[in-house]
N, C-alpha and C positions, 0 to 999 in steps of 0.2 A: 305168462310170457308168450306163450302160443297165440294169445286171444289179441296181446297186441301189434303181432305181425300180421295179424287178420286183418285188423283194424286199418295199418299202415299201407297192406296191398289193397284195402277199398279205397281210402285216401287219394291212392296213385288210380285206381281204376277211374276213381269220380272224374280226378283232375283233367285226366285224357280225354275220358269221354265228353267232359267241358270243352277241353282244348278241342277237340274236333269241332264239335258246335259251333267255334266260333270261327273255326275254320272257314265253317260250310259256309257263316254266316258273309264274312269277308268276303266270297267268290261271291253273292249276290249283287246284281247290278245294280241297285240304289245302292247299296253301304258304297259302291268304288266310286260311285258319283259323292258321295255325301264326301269320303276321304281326301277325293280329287279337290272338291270347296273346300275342305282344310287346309290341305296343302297351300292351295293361292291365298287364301286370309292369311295365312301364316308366313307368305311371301310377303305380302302390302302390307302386313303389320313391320315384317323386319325392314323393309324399304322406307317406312314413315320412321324406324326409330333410329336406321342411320344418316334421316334428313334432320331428325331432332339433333343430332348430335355433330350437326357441320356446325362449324365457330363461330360460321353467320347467323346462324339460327339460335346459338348459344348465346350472343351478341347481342338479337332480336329480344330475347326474352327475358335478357337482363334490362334491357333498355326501357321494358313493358314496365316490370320492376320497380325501374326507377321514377318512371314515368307515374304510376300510380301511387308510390311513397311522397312524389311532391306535390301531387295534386291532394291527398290527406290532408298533408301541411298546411299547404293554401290554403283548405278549404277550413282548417281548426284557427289558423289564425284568423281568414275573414271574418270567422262567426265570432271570435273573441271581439274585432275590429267594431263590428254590427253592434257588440254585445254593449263595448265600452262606448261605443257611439250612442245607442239608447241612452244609456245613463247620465251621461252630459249631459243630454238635453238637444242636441245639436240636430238632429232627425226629426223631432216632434218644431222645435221652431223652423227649421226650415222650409215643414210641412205647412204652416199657420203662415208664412209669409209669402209662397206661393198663392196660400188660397186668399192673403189679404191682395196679391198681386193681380191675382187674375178677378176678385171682384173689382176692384181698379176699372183691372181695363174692359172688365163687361160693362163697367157704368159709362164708357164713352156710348152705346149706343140708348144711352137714355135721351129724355128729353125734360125742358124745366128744370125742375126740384131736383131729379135724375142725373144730370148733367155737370159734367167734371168742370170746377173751378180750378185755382190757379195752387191752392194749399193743397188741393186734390193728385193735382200732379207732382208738387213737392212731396207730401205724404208717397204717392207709388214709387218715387226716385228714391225715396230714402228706402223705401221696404226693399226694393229691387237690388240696392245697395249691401242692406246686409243678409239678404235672400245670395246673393254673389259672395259674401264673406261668410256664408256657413258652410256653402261649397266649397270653398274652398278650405274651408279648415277639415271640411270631410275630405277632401283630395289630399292634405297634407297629412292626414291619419292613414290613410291607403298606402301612400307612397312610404309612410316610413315601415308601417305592416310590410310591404312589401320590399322594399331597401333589407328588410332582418331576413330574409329569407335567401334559400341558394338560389342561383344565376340558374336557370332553366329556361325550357318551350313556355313551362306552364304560365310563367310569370310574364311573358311575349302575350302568351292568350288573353292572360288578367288584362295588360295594358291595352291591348287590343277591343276588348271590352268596353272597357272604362273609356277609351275614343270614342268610340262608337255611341253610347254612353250620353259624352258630351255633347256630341255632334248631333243626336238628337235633342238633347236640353236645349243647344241654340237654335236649332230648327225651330222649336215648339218656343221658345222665347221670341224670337225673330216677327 
């Protein structure tokens, strides 16, 4: 019993003489500079998490949220759109009547042999024709992709796009 009241007043002895040490160490002028940087982090940190926490910013970040759950959507439906688009066939022919279209019209700078007759330009009229009716059956596979989906920005972007889009296909057709 004697042996562990020994034990208990070195215990206490240790402790103090730690607790000074760090006493001593606290009065040191880096540790008050380093405590003083705590302190302000520990300011700016509380200031940034009662800016996280205005309703606008609550707002904000739901809207991020939402933002990014429709833009998933669009982007799993497009690829199914692409995917069921390949499969038709409607991509790869469209692609074969452009390039029957555009040897067409490379053959107007031929000459002789080279040189567009009158079946020739019926032949580019008809290709052009259903080169315009695969677009559009691709544009009406878009829009109903797009018709299933919610009323969003993202879907303003999509169409926004898809103008743009066209407005370059008649540029380049033109």
């Amino acid at each position: 019993m004697e042996e562990k009241k020994i034990s208990k007043i070195r215990e206490i002895k240790e402790t103090a003489s730690d607790a000074a040490e760090i006493m001593r160490q606290i009065g040191n002028p880096g540790m008050l500079e380093s405590l003083n940087k705590v302190k302000d982090t520990a300011k700016i940190v509380n200031d940034i998490i009662k800016s996280l926490n205005t309703s606008e910013m609550v707002n904000n970040i739901e809207n991020f949220r939402l933002i990014s759950e429709n833009m998933n959507e669009t982007s799993t439906k497009m690829e199914n759109t692409v995917s069921q688009l390949r499969e038709t066939g409607i991509i790869l022919e469209a692609s074969d009547i452009m390039k029957l279209a555009k040897n067409k019209v490379n053959s107007f700078t031929g000459d002789g042999m080279n040189s567009i007759n009158g079946s020739d330009l019926y032949e580019m009229s008809a290709a052009s024709k259903e080169m315009m009716l695969s677009i559009k059956d691709l544009m009406n596979e878009i829009t109903i992709t797009i018709a299933s989906s919610k009323k969003s920005a993202t879907i303003h972007n999509v169409k926004e796009t898809f103008n743009k889009v066209s407005d370059i296909y008649k540029t380049t057709v033109s």
